[in-house]
GUZALUM-393937 format. One line per field, with one value per residue (C-alpha): x, y, z; residue number from 0; residue in one letter; chain. Coordinates in nm, 4 decimals. Example, Ala and Ser with C-alpha at 12.3 -4.5 7.8 and 13.67 -1.06 7.14 Angstrom:
REM GUZALUM-393937
x <- c(1.2300, 1.3670) $
y <- c(-0.4500, -0.1060) $
z <- c(0.7800, 0.7140) $
i <- c(0, 1) $
aa <- c(A, S) $
ch <- c(A, A) $
REM end
This chain:
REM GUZALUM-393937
x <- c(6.9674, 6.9439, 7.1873, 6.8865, 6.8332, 7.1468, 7.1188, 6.8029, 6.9333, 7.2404, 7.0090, 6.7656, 7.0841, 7.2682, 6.9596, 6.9049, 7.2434, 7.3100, 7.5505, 7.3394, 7.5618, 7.9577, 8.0242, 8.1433, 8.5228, 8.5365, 8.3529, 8.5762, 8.8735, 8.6665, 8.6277, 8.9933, 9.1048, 8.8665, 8.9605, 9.3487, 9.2398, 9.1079, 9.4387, 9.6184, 9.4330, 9.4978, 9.8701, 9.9072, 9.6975, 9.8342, 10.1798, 10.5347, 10.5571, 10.1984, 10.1085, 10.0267, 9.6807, 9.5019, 9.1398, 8.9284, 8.6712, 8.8700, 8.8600, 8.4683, 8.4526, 8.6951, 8.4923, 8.1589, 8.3090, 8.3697, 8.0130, 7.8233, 8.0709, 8.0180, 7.6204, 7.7102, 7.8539, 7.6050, 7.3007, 7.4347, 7.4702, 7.1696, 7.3036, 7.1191, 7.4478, 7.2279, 7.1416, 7.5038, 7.6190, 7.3837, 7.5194, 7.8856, 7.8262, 7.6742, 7.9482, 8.2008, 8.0120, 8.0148, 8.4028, 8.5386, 8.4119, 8.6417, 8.9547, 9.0138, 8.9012, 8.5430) $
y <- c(-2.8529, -3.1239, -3.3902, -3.6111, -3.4239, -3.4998, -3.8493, -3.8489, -3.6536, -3.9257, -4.2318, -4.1260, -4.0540, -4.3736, -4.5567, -4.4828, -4.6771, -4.9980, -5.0450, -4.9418, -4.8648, -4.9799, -5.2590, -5.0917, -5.1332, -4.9899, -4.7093, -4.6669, -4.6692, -4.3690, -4.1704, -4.1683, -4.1184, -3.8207, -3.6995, -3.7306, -3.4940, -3.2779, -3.2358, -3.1665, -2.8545, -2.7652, -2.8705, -2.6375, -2.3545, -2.2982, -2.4770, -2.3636, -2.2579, -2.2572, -2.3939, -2.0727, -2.1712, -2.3926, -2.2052, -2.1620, -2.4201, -2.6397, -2.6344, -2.6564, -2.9385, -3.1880, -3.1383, -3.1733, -3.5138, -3.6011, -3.5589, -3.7626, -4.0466, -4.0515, -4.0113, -4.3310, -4.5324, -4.3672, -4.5103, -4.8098, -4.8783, -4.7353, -4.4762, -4.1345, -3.8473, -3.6371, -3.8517, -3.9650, -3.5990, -3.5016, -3.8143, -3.6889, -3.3592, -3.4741, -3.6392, -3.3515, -3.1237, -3.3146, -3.4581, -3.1334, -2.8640, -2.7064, -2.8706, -2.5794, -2.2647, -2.2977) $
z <- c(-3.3886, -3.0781, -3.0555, -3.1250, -3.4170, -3.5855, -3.4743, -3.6840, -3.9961, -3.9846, -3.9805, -4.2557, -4.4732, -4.3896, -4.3907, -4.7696, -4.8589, -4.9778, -4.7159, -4.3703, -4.0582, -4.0591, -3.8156, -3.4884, -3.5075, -3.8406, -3.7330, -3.4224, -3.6989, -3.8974, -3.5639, -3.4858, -3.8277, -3.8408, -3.5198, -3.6078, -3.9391, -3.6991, -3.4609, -3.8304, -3.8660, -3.5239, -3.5336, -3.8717, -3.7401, -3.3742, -3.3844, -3.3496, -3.7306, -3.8566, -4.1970, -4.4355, -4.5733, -4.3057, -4.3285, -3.9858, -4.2426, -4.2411, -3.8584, -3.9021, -4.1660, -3.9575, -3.6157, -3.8569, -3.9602, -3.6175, -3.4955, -3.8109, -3.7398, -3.3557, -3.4235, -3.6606, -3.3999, -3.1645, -3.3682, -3.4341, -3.0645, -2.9714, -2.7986, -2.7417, -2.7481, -2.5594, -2.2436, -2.2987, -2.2939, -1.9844, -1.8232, -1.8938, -1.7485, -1.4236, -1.3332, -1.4723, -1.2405, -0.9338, -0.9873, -1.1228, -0.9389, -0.8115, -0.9935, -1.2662, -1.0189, -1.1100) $
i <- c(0, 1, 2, 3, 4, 5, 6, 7, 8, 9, 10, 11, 12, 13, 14, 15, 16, 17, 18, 19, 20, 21, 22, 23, 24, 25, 26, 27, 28, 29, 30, 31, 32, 33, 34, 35, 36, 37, 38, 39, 40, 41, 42, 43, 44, 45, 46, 47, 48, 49, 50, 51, 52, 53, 54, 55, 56, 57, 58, 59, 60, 61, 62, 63, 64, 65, 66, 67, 68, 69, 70, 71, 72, 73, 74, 75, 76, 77, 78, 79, 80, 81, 82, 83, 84, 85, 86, 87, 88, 89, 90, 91, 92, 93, 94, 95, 96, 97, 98, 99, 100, 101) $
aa <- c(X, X, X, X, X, X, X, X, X, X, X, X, X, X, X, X, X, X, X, X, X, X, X, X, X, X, X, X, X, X, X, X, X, X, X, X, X, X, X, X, X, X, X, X, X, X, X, X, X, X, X, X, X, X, X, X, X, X, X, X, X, X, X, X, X, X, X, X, X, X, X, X, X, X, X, X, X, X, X, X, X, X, X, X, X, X, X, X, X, X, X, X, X, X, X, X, X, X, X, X, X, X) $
ch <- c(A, A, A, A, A, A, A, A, A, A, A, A, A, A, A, A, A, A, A, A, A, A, A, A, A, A, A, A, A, A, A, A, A, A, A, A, A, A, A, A, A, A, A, A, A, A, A, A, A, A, A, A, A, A, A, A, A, A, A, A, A, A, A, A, A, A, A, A, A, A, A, A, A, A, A, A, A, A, A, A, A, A, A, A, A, A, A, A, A, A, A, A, A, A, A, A, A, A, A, A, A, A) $
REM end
């Protein structure tokens, strides 16, 4: 699946709701409260005393909620991830090519 794709599959879902796209600042609030779930798995998986029970899913479900809320703010922006992403790398490339021994 393309990142346009799931831009697609996000807007036909949210566009059969009552409720349409969040205004951006609440959506900014989801991403970072999605992204802080996300660093709880990792903290409880890989930290000094891992937490007994913290499934490799779980791992898979918080970066899954990640992307459909940045594709949300993406849409509602008007924002294509994928030029966005080809943009990103571009300039990763040409800034950062040597920095890591690439």
């Amino acid at each position: 699946m393309t990142l346009d794709e799931v831009q697609a599959e996000v807007d036909a879902w949210i566009s059969g709701l009552k409720t349409g796209y969040f205004p951006p600042l609440l959506q900014l609030a989801r991403l970072v409260e999605e992204v802080g779930e996300l660093a709880r798995v990792l903290a409880h998986r890989e930290g000094k005393t891992p937490k007994p029970g913290e499934a490799r899913g779980d791992l898979e479900e918080e970066i899954g909620d990640v992307l459909f809320v940045l594709a949300s703010l993406a849409n509602r922006e008007g924002v294509r991830l994928e030029a966005a992403f080809q943009k990103v790398m571009a300039k990763y490339r040409k800034r950062d090519r040597g920095r890591w021994g690439g």
